[in-house]
Structures are given as C-alpha cells and as structure tokens.
C-alpha positions in Angstrom: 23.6 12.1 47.0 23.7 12.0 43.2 20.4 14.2 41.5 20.6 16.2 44.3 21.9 20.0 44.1 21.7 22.5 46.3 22.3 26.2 46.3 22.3 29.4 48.5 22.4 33.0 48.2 21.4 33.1 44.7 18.6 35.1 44.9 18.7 38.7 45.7 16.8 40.0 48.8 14.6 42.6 46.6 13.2 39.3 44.8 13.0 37.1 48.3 10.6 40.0 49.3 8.7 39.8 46.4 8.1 35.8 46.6 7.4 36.4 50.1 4.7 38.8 49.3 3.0 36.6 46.6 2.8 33.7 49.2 0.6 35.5 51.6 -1.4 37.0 48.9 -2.2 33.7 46.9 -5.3 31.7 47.4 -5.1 28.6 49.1 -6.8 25.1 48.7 -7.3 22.3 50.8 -6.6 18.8 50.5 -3.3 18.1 49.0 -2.7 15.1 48.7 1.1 13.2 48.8 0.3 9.6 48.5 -2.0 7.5 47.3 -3.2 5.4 50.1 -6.5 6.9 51.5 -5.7 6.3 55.3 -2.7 8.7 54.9 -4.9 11.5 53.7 -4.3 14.7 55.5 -5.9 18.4 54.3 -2.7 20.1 54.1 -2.8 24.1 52.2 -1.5 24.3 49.1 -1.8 27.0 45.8 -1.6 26.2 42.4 -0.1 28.9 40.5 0.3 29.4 36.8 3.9 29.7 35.0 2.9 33.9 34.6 1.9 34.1 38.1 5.4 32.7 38.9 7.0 34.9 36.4 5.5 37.8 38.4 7.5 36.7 41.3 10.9 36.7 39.3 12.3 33.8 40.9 11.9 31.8 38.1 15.6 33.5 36.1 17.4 32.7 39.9 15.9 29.1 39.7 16.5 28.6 36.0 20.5 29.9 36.7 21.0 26.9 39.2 19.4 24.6 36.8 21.6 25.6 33.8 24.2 24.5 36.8 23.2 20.8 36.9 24.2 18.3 33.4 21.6 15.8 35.5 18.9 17.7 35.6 17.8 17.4 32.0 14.1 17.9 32.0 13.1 21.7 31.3 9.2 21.8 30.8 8.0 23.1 33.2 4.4 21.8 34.0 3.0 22.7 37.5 4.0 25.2 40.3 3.0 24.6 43.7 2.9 26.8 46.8 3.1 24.7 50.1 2.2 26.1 53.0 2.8 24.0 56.3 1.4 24.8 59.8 3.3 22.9 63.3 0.9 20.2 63.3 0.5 19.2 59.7 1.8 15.6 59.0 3.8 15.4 55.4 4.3 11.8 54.4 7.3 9.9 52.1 6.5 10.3 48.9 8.0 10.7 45.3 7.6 12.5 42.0 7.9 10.1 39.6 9.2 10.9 36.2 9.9 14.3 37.2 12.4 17.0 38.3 12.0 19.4 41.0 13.2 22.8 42.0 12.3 23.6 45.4 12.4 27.2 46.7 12.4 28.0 50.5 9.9 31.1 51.2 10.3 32.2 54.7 12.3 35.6 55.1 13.7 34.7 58.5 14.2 31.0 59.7 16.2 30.3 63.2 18.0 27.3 64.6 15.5 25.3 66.6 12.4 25.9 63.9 12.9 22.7 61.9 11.1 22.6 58.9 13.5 20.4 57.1 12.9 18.9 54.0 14.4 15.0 54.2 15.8 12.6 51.7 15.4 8.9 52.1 17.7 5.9 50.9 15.4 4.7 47.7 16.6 0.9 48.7 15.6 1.5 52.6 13.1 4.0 53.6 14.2 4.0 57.6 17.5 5.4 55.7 17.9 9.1 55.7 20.1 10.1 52.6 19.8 14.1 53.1 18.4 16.6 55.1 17.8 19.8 53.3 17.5 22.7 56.5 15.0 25.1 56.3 17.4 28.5 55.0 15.4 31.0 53.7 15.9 31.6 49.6 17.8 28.2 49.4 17.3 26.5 45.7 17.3 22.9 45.9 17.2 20.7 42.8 16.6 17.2 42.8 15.4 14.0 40.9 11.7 13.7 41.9 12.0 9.4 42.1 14.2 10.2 45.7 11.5 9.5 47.9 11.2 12.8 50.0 9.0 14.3 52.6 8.3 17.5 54.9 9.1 18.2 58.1 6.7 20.6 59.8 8.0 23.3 62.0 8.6 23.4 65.7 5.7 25.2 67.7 8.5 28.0 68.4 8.3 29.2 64.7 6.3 31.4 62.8 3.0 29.5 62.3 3.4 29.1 58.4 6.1 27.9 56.6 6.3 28.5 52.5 7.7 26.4 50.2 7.4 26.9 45.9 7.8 23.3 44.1 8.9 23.6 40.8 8.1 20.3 38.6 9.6 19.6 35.1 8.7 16.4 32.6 
C-alpha cells in the first residue's frame, strides 16, 4: 500500500519505558469521537497532549527519523498529539484523517500472539476491502496518509486491559 510505511525496532527500550510511563500518568478524557454520524458515537479514552509534553517522552527524534525516511510523507507541522487508550470492549469505527499525515506509535511494552489490537487499513474504493493490517508490536512506528480510511481493533479479553496508542497528525 502506497503512503503507508512501517518501521520496527527504532526506538530504544530506555525511551519505550519512558513513553510507557507517560501513558499511565496522563489524564484522560471521555468521548472521542471518530466519525461524524451521531448513532456511531461511542465514549472511548483519549489524552490530548501538547508538542512539549511529547518532547518529554523523547519519542518524537525516533518518529521524526522514520519520517525523514518517507519522500511521500511531506507534511511536517505538527498540530495535535493524541494518546488512545482502548479497553476489550470499546468499538473503533472506519474513519479518516483528511488532509493530514499520521505517525502512529504502538505503547504497550509487551504484546502476545492472540491479543489483537490491530490497527486495519481499508481499500479507499471498497470499504469491505482490507488493504493492511498493522499488528499490534510494541514500539512499532507506522506512517501513513490520513485519507486511507483506517480503524481500531480492540484487544482480545486475554490481554492486558488497556492498550496505548500515540497519534501523531501533521497539516
């Protein structure tokens, strides 16, 4: 899938830990919201963080690395940060980003075959198409064009009860 990159083991473990740790320690709201259509609103947790709060982290070099990696992903203002956090039983619809670029950061330390919490990529010409299915790995950077309609996939009961993502968008 063109606009879509993805990359592993970029980001050492001391900083993992450190991303980790802001995650549990951020405030959370309610309510997030992925479409637009009032019967598919669901109260999932998210946290709004500001560009320092994510500097504190120092992801943001290990992210901006990969970036520097991709001609196609051109836009580099960065305007919002967003920490997801997703529980078994939330419900994440197909959505997009539209005129945007995303970096998306997987939080969890530890994530075992059988959890799920996949993030999946549809065919923009046929929804019931998936493109791409970005596994849950723990530290993986994943770039992509914020127009391919994308959604969550909540984790099996068998995992740990939250799973953290970090959304990076760019305009």
């Amino acid at each position: 899938m063109s606009h879509l990159n993805v990359f592993d083991d970029q980001v050492p473990y001391i900083d993992r830990e450190k991303m980790w740790d802001f995650c549990i320690n951020s405030t959370y709201r309610l309510g997030w919201q992925d479409q637009d259509t009032p019967e598919k609103y669901d109260l999932n947790i998210y946290s709004i963080w500001t560009e320092e709060e994510l500097q504190s982290t120092n992801i943001f070099p290990h992210i901006t690395k990969c970036i520097d990696e991709c001609d196609w992903f051109v836009k580099k203002k960065l305007f919002k940060v967003v920490c997801n956090l997703v529980r078994p039983d939330d419900v994440h619809y197909i959505h997009v980003h539209h005129n945007q670029q995303v970096a998306l950061y997987y939080v969890n330390l530890e994530w075992r075959d059988g959890w799920h919490g996949e993030t999946v990529f549809y065919n923009p010409d046929k929804l019931n198409e998936i493109a791409y299915t970005s596994l849950f790995v723990p530290g993986r950077i994943t770039l992509f064009d914020g127009s391919i309609p994308h959604a969550i996939r909540p984790q099996s009961i068998k995992a740990p009860k939250f799973r953290f993502t970090v959304s990076l968008f760019f305009d």
